[in-house]
N, C-alpha and C positions, 0 to 999 in steps of 0.2 A: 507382526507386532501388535500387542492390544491395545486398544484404547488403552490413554492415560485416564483416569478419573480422579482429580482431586480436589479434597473438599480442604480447601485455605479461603481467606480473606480478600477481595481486592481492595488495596488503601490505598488513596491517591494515585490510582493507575495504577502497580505495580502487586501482582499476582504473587503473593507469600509462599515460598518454597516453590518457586518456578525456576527452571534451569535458568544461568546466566549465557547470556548471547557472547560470544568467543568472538564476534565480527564487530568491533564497535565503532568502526569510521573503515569508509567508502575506497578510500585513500587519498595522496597528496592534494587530485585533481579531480575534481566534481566529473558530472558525465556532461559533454557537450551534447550529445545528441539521445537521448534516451528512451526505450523503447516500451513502453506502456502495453501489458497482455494480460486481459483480466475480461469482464463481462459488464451486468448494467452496472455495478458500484464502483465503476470509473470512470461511465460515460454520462451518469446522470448529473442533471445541474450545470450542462454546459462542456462534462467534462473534469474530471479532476485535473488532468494536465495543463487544462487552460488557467485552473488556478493558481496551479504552483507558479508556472510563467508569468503570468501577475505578478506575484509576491516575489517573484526575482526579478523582474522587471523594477519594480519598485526602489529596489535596495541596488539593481546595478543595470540604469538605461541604456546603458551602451554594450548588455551584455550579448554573446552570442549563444546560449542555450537555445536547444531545439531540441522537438519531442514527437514521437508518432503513436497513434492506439492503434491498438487491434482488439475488436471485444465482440465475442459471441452472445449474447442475450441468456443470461442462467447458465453458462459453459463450465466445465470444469477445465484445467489447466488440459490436461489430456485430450480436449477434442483440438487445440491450439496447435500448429504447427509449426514450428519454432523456426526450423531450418527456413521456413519460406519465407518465412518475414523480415527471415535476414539478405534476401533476396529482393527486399520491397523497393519500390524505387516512385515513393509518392510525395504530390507536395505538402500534402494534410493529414490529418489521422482518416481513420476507417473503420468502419465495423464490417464485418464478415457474416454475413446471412448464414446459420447452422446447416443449409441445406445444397453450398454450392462454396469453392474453392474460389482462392486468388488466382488471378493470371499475375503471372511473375516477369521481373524485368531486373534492370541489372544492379548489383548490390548499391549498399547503403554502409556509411561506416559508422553503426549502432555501436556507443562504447559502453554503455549497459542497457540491462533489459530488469525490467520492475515485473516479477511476476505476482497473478492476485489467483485462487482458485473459488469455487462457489462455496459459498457462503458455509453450510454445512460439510461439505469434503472434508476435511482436516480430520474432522473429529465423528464423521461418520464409521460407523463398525462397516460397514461393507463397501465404502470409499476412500479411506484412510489410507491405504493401500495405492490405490492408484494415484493419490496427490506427494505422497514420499517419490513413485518413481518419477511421475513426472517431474518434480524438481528437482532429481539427479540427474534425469536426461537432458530437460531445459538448462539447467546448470553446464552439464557437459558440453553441448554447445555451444552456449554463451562462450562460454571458456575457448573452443574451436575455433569461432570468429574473433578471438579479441577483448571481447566484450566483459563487464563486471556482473554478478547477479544480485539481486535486491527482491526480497521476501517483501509481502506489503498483507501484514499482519491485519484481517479483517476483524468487524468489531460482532458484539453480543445482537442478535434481535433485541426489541426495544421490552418486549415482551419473556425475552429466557434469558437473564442478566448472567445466569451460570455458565454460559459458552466462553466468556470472558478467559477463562483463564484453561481452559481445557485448548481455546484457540491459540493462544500466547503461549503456550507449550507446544504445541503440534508445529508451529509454525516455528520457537525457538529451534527446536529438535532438529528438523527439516534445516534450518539456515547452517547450524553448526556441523550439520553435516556435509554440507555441500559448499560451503566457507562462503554463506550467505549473508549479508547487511541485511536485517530485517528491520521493517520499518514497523514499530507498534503501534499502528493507532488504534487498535482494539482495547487494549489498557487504556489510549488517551478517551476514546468514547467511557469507559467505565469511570475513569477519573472526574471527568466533566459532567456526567450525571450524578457522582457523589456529592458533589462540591455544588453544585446546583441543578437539579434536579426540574426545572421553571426553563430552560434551555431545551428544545426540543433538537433531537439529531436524528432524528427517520423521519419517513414519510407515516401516511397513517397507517400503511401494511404492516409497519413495526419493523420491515427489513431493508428499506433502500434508505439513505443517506438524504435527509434534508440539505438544504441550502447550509445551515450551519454544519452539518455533520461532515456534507462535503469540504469546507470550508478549514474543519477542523481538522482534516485528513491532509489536505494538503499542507496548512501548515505544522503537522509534522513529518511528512516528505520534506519539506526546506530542511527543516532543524536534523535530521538524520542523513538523508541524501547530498546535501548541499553545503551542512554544517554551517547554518545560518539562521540566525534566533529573530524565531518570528515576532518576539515583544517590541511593540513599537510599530510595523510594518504598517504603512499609511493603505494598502492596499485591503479594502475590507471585502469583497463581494457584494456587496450592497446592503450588508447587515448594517445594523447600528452600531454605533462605537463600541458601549459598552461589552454588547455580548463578542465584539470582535476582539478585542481587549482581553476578555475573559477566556475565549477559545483559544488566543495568542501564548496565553500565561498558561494555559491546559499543557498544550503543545511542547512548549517550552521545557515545564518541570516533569514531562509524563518522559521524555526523548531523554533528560539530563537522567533519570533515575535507573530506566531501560540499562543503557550502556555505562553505569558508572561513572557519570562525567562529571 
């Protein structure tokens, strides 16, 4: 398959002539226990998972959501082992050193898996390739254990704002093929640096997720995943109101547009 190249507009997050996502809710029941498989842009800043858990902590104290990571450092979906992780039997997340394998113990009833690949896969020409199988294969499994799948649509370098929509394609593609929920927050980074630009969401590499960008990714995990609008969520990260405010309402109208809601 060739790269997609196209040259459209991004307006308020949402990439002009970009396929439409065919998966737009999760289903009836959120995931209880869900399983986080990606590299540093999930585990920086504490964690993305620790922040969605927050933001539902927030909205339901008494709930019982739970979440495990598995992240390689710079990993493509492909060095991941899917099967074994559904074999995991931990009481916390984890990172997996590139150079040495899990010791494995007795399952886990993961009822989805949130998959992220690196950064450039998607839309690389001589990686591209391998990020399509692997989320048919990951997919297929998923599917083997039970489990639901979830695409987690990564954003633009701070620095090449054009991946933006080349990502949101690749990633739509990949979801609709594999009867994926894809989570855009690649759109919502592009939306929130339109709308204000004074708002930083990287680090200074220009590629890893600031505190707000993590921030901002988790809260559209809630609003896509969980179908729970982050407007209002007393839970900030430790940002200041406003910009939490602002990343809340990013989130919000970037998830509603995605999926035609």
């Amino acid at each position: 398959m060739k790269q997609v190249a196209l040259a459209v507009l991004v307006c308020a997050g949402v990439a002009l002539g970009q396929t439409t996502p065919k998966v737009t809710r999760l289903g009836p029941t959120p995931p209880k226990n869900l399983l986080w498989v990606g590299n540093s842009f999930f585990f920086y800043n504490k964690g993305l998972s620790t922040h969605v858990w927050q933001l539902l902590e927030s909205t339901e104290p008494d709930n019982d959501f739970d979440s495990r990571m598995a992240t390689i450092s710079g990993a493509p979906l492909s060095l991941h082992d899917l099967e074994a992780y559904f074999r995991l039997d931990q009481p916390q997340g984890f990172s997996v050193p590139s150079n040495q394998r899990l010791v494995l113990s007795k399952p886990r009833p993961f009822d989805a898996v949130i998959l992220q690949d690196c950064s450039q896969c998607p839309i690389h020409p001589q990686l591209e390739r391998a990020f399509q199988e692997a989320v048919r294969k990951d997919s297929a499994l998923a599917k083997k254990h039970g489990a639901s799948t979830i695409l987690f649509m990564t954003w633009a370098y701070a620095d090449k704002p054009e991946m933006t929509s080349a990502l949101a394609e690749a990633y739509t593609r990949a979801g609709n093929e594999s009867g994926a929920l894809v989570v855009p927050v690649g759109l919502a980074f592009a939306a929130a640096r339109a709308k204000d630009s004074t708002v930083s969401l990287h680090e200074p590499d220009n590629r890893h997720p600031s505190l707000a960008g993590s921030y901002l990714a988790a809260c559209v995990v809630l609003a896509s995943v969980y179908g729970k609008s982050p407007v209002g969520n007393r839970y900030t990260a430790g940002l200041d109101l406003k910009t939490a405010a602002f990343l809340q309402s990013v989130a919000a109208e970037t998830v509603a547009r995605y999926f035609g809601r």
